[in-house]
Residue frames as a rotation matrix with the C-alpha (Angstrom) as fourth column:
UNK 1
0.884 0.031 0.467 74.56
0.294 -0.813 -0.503 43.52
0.364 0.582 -0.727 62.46
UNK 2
0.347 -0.925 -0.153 78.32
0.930 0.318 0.186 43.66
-0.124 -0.207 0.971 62.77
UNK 3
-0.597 -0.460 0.657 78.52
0.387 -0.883 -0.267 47.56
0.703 0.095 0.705 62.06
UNK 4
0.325 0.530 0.783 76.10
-0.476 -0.623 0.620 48.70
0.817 -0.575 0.050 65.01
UNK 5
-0.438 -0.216 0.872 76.63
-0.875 -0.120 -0.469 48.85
0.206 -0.969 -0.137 68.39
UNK 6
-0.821 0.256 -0.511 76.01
0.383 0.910 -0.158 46.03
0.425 -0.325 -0.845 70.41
UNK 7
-0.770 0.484 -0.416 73.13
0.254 -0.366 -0.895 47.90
-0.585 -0.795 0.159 72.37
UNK 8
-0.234 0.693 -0.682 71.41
-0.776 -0.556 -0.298 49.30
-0.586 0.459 0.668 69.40
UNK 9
-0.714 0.146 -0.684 71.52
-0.271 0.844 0.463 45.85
0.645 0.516 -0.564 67.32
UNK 10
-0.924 0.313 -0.218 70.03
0.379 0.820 -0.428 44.43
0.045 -0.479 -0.877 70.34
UNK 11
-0.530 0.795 -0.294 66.94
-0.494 -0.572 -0.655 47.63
-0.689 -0.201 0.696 70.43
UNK 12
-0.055 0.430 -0.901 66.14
-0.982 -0.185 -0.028 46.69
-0.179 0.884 0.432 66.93
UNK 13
-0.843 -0.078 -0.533 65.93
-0.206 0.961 0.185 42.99
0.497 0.266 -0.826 67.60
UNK 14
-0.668 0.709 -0.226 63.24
0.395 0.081 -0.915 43.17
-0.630 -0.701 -0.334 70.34
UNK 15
-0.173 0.690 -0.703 61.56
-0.065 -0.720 -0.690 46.55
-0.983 -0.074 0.170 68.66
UNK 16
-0.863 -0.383 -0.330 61.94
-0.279 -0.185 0.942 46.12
-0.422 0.905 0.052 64.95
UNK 17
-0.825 0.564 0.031 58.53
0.429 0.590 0.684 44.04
0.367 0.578 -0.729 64.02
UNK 18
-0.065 0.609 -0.790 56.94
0.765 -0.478 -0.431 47.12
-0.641 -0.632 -0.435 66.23
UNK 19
-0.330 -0.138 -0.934 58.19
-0.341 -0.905 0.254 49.85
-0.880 0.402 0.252 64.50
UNK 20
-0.999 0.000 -0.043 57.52
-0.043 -0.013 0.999 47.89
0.000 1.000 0.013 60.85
UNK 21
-0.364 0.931 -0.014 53.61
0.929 0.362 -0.071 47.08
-0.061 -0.039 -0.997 62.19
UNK 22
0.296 0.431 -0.852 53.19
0.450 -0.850 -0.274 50.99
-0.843 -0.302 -0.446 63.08
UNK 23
-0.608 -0.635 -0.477 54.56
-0.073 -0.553 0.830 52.06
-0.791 0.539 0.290 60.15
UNK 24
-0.905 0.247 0.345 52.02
0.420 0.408 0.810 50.06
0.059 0.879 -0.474 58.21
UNK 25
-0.227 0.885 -0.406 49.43
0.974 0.214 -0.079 50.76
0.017 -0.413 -0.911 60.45
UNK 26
-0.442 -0.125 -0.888 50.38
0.158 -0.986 0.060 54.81
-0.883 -0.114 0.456 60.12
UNK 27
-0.896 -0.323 -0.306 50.24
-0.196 -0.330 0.923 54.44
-0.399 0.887 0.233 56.33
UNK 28
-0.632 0.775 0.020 47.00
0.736 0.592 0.328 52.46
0.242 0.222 -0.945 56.40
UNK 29
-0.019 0.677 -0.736 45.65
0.812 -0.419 -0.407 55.27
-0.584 -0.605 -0.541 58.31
UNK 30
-0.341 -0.180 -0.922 46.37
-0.062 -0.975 0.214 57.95
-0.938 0.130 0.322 55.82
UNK 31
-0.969 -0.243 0.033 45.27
-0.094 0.490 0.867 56.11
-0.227 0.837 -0.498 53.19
UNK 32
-0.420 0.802 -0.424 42.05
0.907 0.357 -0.222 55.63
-0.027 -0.478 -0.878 55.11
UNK 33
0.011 0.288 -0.958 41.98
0.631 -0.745 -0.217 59.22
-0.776 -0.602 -0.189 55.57
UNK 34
-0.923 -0.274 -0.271 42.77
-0.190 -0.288 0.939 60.41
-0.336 0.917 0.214 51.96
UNK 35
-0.672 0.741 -0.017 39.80
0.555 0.519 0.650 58.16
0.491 0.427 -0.759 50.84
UNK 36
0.039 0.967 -0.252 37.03
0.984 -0.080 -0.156 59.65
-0.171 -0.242 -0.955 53.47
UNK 37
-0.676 -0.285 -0.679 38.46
0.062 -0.941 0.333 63.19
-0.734 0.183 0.654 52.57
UNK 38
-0.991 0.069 0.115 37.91
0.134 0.455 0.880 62.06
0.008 0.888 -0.460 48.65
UNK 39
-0.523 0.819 -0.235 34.28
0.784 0.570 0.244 60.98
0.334 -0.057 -0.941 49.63
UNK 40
-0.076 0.539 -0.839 33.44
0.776 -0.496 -0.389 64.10
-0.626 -0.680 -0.381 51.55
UNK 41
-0.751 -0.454 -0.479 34.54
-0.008 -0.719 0.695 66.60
-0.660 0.526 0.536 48.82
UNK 42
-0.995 0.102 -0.018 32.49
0.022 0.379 0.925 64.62
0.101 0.920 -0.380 46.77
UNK 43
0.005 0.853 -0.521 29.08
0.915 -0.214 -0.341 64.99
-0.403 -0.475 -0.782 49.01
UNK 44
-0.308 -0.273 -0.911 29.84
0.358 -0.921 0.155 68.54
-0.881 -0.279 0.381 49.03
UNK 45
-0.813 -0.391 -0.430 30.32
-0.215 -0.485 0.848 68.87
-0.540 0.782 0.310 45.45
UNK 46
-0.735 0.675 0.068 26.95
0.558 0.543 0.628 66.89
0.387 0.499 -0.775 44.71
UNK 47
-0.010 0.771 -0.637 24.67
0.940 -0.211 -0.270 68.96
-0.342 -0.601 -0.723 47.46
UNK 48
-0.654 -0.534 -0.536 26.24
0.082 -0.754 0.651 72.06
-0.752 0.382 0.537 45.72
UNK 49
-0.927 0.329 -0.181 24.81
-0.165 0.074 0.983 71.06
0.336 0.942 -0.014 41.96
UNK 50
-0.526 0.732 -0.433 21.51
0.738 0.646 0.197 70.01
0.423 -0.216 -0.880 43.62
UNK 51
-0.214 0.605 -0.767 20.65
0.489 -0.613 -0.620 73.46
-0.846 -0.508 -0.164 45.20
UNK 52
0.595 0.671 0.442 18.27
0.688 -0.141 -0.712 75.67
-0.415 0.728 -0.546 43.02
UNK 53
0.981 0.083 -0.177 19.74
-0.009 -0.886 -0.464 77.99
-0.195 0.457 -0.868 40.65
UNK 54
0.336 -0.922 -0.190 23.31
-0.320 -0.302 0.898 76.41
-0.886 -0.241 -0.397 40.99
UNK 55
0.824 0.370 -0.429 25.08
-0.449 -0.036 -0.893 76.44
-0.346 0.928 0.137 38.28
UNK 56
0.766 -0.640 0.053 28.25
0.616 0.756 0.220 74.52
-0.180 -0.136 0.974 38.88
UNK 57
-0.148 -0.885 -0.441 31.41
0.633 -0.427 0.645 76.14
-0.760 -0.184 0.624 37.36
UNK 58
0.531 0.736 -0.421 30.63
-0.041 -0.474 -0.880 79.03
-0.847 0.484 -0.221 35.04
UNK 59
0.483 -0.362 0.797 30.98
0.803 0.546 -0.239 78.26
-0.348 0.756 0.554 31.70
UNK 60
-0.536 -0.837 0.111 33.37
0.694 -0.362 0.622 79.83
-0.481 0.411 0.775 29.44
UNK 61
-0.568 -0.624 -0.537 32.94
0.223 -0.745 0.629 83.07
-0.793 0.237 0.562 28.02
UNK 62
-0.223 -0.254 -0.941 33.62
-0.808 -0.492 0.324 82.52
-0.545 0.833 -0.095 24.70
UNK 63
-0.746 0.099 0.659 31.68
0.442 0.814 0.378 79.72
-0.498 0.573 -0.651 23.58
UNK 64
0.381 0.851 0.361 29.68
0.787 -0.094 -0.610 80.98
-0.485 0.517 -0.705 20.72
UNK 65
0.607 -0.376 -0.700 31.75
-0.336 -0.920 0.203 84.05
-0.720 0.112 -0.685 20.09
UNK 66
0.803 -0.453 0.386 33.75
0.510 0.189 -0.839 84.80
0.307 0.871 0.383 17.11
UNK 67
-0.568 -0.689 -0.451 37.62
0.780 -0.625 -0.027 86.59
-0.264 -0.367 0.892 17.77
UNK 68
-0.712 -0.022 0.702 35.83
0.254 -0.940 0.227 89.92
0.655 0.340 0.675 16.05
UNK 69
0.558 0.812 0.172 32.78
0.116 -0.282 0.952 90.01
0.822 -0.512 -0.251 18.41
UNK 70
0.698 -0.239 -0.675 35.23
0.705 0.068 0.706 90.02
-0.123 -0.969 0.217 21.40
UNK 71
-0.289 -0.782 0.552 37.05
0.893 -0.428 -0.140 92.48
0.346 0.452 0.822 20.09
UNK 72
0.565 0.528 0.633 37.25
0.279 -0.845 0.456 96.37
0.776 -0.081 -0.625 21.71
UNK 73
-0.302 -0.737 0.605 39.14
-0.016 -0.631 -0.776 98.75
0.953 -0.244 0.179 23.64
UNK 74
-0.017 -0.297 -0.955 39.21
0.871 0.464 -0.160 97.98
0.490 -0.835 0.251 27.42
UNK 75
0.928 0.316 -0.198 39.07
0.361 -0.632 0.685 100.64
0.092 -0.707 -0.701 30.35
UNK 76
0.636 -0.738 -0.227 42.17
0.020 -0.278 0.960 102.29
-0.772 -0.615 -0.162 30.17
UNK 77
-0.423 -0.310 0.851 42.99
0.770 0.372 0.518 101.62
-0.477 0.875 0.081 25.93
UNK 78
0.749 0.579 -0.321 41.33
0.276 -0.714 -0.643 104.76
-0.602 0.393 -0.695 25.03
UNK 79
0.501 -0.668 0.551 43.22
0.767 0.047 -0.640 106.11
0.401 0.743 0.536 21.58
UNK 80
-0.021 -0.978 -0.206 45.59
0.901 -0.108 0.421 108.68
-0.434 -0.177 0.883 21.46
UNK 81
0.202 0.292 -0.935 46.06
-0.395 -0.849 -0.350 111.46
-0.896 0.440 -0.056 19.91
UNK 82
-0.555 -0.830 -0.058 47.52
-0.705 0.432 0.562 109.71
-0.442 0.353 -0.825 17.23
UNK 83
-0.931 0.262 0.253 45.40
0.291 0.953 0.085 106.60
-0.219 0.153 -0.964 17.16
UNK 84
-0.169 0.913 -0.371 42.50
0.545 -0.227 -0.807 109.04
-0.821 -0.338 -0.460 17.30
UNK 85
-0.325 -0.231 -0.917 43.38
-0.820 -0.415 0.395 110.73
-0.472 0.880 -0.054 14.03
UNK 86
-0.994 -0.091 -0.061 43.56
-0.108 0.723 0.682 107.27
-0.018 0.684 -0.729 12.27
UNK 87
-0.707 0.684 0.179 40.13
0.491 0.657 -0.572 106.31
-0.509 -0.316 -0.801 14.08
UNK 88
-0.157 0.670 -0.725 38.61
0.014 -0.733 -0.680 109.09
-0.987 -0.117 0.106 12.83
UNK 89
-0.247 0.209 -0.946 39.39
-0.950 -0.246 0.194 109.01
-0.193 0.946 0.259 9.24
UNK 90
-0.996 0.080 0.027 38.72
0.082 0.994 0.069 104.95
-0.021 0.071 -0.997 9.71
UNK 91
-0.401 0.832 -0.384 35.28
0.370 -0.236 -0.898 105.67
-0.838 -0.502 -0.213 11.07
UNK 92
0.118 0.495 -0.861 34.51
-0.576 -0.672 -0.466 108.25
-0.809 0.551 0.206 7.70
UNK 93
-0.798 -0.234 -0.555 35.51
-0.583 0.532 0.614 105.49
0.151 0.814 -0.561 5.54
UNK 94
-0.811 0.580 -0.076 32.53
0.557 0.727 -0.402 103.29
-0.178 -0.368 -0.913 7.22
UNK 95
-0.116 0.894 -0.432 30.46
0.176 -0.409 -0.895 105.89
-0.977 -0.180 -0.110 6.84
UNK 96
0.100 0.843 -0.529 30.38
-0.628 -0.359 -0.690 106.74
-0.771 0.401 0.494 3.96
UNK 97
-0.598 0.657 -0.459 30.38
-0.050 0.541 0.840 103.04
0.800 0.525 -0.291 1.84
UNK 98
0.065 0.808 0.586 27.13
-0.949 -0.131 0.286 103.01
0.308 -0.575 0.758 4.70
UNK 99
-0.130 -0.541 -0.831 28.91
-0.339 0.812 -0.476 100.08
0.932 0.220 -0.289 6.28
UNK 100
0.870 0.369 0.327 27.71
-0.254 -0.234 0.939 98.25
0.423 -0.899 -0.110 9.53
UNK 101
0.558 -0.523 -0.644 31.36
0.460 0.841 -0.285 98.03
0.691 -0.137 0.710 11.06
UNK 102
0.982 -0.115 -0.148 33.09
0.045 -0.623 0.781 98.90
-0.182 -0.774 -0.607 14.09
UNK 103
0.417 -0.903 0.106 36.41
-0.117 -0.169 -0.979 100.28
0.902 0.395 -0.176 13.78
UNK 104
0.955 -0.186 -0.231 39.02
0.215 -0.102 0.971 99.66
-0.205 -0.977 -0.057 16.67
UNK 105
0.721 -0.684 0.113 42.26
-0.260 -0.418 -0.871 101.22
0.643 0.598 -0.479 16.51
UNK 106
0.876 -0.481 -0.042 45.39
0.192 0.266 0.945 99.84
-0.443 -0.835 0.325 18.61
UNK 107
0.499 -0.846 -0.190 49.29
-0.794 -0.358 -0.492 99.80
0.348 0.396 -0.850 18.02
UNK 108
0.842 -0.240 -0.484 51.51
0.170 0.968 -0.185 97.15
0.513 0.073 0.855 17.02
UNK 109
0.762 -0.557 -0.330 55.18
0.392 -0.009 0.920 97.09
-0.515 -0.831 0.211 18.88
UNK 110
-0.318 -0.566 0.760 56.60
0.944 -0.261 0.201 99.28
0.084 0.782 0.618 16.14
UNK 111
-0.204 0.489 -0.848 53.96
0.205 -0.826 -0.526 102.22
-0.957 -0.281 0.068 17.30
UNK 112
-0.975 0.172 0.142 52.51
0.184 0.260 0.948 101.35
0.126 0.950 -0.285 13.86
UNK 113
-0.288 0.910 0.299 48.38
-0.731 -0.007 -0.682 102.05
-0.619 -0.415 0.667 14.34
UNK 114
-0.986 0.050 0.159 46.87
0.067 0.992 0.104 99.17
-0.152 0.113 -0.982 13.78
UNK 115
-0.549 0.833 -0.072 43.11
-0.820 -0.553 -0.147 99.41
-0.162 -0.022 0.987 12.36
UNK 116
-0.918 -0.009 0.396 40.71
-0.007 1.000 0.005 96.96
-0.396 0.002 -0.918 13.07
UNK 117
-0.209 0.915 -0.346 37.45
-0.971 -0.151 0.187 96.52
0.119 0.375 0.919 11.12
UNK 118
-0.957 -0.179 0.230 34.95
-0.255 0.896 -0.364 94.11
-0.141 -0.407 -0.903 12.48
UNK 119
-0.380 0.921 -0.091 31.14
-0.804 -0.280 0.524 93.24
0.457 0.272 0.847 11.99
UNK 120
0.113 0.865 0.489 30.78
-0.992 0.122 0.013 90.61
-0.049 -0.486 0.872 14.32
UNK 121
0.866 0.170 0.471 31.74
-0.167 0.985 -0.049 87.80
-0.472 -0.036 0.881 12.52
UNK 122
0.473 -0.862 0.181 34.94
0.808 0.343 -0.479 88.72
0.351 0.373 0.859 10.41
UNK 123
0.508 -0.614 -0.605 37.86
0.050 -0.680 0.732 90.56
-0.860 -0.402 -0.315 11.74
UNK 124
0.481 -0.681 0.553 40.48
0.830 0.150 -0.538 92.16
0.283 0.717 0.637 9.23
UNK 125
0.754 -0.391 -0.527 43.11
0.272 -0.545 0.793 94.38
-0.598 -0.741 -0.305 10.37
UNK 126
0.690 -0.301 0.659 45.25
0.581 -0.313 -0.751 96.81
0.432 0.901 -0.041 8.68
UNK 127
0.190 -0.721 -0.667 48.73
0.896 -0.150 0.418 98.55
-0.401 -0.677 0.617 9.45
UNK 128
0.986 0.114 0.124 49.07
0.161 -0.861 -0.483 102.28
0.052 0.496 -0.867 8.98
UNK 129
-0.230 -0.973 -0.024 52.59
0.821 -0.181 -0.541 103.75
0.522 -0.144 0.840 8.87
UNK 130
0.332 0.139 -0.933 53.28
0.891 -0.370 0.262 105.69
-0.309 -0.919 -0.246 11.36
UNK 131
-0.517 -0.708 -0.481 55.18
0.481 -0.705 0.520 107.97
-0.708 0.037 0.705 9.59
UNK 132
-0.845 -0.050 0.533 52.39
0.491 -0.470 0.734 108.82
0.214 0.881 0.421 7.04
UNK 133
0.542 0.731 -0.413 49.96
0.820 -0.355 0.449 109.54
0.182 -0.582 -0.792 10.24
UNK 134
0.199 -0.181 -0.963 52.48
0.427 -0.869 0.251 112.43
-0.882 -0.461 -0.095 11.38
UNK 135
-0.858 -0.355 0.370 53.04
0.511 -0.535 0.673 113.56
-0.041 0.767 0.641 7.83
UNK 136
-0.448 0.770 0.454 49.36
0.382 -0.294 0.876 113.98
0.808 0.566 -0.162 7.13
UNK 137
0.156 -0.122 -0.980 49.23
0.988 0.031 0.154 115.00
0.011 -0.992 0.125 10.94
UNK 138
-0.463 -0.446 -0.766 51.58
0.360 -0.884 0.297 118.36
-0.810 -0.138 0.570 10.50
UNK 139
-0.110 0.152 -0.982 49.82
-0.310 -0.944 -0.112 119.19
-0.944 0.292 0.151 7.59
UNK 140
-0.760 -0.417 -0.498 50.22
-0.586 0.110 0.803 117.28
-0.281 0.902 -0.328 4.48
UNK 141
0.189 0.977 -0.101 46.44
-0.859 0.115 -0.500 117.01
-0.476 0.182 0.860 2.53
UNK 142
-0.028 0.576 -0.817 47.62
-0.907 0.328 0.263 114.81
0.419 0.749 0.513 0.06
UNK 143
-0.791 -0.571 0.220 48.86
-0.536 0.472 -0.700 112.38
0.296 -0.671 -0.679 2.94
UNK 144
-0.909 0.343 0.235 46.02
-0.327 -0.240 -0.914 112.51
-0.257 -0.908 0.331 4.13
UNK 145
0.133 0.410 -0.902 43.96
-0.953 -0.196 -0.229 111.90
-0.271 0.891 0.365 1.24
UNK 146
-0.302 -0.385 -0.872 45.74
-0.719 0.693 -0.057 108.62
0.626 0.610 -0.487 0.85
UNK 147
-0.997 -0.067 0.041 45.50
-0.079 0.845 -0.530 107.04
0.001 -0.531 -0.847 3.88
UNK 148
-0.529 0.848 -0.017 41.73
-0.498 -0.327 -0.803 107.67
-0.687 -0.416 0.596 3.47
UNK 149
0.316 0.766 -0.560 41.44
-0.931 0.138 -0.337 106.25
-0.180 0.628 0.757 0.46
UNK 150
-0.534 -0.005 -0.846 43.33
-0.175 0.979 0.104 102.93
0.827 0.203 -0.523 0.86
UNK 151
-0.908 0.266 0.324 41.79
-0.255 0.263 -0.931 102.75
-0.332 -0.927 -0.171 4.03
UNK 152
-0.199 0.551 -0.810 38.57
-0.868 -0.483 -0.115 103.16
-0.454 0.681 0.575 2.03
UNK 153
-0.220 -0.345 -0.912 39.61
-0.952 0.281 0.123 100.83
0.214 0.895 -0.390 -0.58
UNK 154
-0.648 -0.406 -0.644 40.50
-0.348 0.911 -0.224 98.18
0.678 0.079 -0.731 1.35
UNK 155
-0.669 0.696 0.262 37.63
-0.327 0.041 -0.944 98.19
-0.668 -0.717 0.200 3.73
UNK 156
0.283 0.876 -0.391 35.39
-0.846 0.036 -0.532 98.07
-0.452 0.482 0.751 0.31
UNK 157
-0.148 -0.821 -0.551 37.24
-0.912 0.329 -0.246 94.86
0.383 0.466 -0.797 -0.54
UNK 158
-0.954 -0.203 0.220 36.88
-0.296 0.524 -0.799 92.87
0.047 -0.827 -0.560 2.49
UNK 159
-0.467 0.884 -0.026 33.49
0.247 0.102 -0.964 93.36
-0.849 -0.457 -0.266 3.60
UNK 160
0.175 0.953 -0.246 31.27
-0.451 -0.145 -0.881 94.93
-0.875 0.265 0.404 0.90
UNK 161
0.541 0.323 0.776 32.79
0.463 0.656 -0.596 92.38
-0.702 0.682 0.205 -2.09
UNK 162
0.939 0.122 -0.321 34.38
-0.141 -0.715 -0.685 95.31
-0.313 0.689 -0.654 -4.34
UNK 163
0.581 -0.744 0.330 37.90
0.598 0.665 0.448 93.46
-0.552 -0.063 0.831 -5.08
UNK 164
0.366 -0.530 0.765 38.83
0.833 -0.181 -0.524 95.31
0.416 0.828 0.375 -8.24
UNK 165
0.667 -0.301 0.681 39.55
-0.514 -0.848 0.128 98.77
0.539 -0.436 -0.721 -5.92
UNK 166
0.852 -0.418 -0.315 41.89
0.413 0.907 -0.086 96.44
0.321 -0.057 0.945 -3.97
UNK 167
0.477 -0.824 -0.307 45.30
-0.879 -0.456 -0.141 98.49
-0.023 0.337 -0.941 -3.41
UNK 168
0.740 -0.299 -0.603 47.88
-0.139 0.809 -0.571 96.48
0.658 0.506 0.557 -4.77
UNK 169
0.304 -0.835 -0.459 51.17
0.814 0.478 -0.330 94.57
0.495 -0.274 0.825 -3.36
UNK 170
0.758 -0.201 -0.621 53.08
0.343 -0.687 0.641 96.98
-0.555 -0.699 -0.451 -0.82
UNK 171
-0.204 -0.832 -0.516 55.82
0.460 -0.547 0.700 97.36
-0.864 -0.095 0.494 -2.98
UNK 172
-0.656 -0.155 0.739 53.92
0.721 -0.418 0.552 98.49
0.223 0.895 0.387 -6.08
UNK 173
0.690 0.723 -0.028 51.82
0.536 -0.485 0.692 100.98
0.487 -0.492 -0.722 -3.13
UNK 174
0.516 -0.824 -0.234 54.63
0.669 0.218 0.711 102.16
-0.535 -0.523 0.664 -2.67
UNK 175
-0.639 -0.671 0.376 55.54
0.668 -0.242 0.704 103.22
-0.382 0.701 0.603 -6.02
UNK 176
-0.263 0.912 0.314 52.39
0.894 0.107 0.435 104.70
0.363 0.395 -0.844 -6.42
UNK 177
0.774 0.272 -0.572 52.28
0.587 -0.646 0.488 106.85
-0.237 -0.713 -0.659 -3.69
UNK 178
-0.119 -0.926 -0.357 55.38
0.572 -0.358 0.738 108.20
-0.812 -0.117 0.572 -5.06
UNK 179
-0.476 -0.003 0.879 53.87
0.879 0.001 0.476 108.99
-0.003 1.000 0.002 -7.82
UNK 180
0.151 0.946 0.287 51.04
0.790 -0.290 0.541 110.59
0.595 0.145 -0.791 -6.61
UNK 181
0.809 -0.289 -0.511 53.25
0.301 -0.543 0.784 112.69
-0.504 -0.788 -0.352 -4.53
UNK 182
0.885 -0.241 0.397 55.42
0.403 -0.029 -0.915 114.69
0.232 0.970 0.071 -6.58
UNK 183
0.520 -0.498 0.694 57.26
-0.691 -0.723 -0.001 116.81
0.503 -0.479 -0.720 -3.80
UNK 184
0.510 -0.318 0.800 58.55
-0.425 0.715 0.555 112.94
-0.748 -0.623 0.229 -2.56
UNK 185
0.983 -0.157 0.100 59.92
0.175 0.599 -0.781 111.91
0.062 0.785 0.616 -5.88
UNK 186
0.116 -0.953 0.281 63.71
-0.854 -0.240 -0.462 113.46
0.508 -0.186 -0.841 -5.00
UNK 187
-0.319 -0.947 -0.042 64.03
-0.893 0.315 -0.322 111.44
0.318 -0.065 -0.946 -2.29
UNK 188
0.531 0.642 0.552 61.99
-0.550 0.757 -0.352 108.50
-0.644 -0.117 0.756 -3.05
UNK 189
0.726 -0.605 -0.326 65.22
0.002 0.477 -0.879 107.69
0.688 0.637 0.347 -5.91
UNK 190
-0.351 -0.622 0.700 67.14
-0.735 -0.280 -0.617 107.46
0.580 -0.731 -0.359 -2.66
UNK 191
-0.860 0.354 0.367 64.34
-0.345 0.125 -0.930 106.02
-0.375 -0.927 0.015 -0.13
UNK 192
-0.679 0.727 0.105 61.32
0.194 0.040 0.980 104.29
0.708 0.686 -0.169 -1.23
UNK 193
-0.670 -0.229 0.706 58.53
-0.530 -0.518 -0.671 105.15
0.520 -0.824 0.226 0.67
UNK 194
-0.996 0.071 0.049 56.29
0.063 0.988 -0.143 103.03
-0.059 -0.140 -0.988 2.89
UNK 195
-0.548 0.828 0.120 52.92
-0.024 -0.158 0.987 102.30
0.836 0.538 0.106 2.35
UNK 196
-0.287 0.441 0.850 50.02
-0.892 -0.446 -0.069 104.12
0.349 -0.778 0.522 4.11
UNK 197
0.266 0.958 0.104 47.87
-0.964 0.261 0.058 100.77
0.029 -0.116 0.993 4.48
UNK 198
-0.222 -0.220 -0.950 48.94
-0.581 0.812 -0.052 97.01
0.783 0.541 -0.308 4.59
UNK 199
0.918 0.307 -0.251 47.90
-0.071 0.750 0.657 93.56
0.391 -0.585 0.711 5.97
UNK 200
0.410 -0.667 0.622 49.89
-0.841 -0.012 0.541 92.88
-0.354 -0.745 -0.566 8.96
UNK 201
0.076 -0.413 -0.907 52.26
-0.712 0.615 -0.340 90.17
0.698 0.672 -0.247 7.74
């Protein structure tokens, strides 16, 4: 070895076939040790399943569940004022087609209220505008009046089969409500306005 020292060439002639045996013999040993680790885990993990009543890793959840049965407002998701308006007039639509469905109310990332109707096995979910919750909020019946009855509508649609009530397309719910709202018709030839009720897109 013509680039090392004459002293160190000479260490690593004597010591070299030491150091490569212990090296093997290091690696053999960890290898060795990996493996009875392996083996012990594996006792462990058998004497575990083998005592009474164990049940190994707990199973999932949601096996058997549907997305609408897991559905529901969480410790700390209580509604709003706001969301609590909607829930309420959601809630009198169930009652009275004598529907068995729970209503949950949340908000999309628009502060849109989101209404969910569930029964266990199907979920369907509907976006209110926000802006016809504070209209019919401050005061405005017939506002109010609407979002009840597509809310209504479209609840008797889904679940109880009644299709022809239906509200139509958003942009001809839209025109509709404009109709049906005469004090909006100025500046609805400006602004159309948006509809109380629609599948989230």
């Amino acid at each position: 070895m013509p680039w090392m020292p004459a002293p160190l060439a000479k260490f690593f002639t004597y010591w070299s076939l030491t150091f490569a045996v212990s090296f093997i013999y290091l690696f053999a040993m960890l290898v060795a040790g990996l493996d009875v680790w392996d083996d012990l885990m594996d006792r462990v993990r058998k004497r575990r399943a083998e005592k009474p009543g164990a049940s190994g890793l707990a199973p999932n959840p949601l096996v058997g569940k549907s997305v609408a049965s897991t559905l529901g407002i969480g410790p700390g998701q209580f509604p709003d004022a706001k969301r609590r308006w909607v829930l309420d007039r959601a809630q009198a639509a169930v009652a009275k087609l004598g529907a068995k469905i729970t209503v949950v109310v949340l908000e999309d990332s628009k502060e849109h209220p989101l209404v969910h109707f569930h029964d266990g096995a199907r979920l369907k979910s509907y976006r209110v505008d926000k802006t016809w919750v504070a209209e019919a909020r401050a005061g405005n019946v017939e506002r109010a009046r609407q979002i009840e009855d597509l809310l209504e509508r479209y609840l008797a649609s889904d679940f109880l089969g009644r299709h022809e009530g239906r509200p139509k397309r958003t942009t001809e719910l839209a025109r509709e409500a404009t109709a049906k709202t005469p004090a909006a018709a100025p500046a609805a030839a400006a602004r159309p306005q948006p509809p109380a009720a629609s599948e989230p897109s």
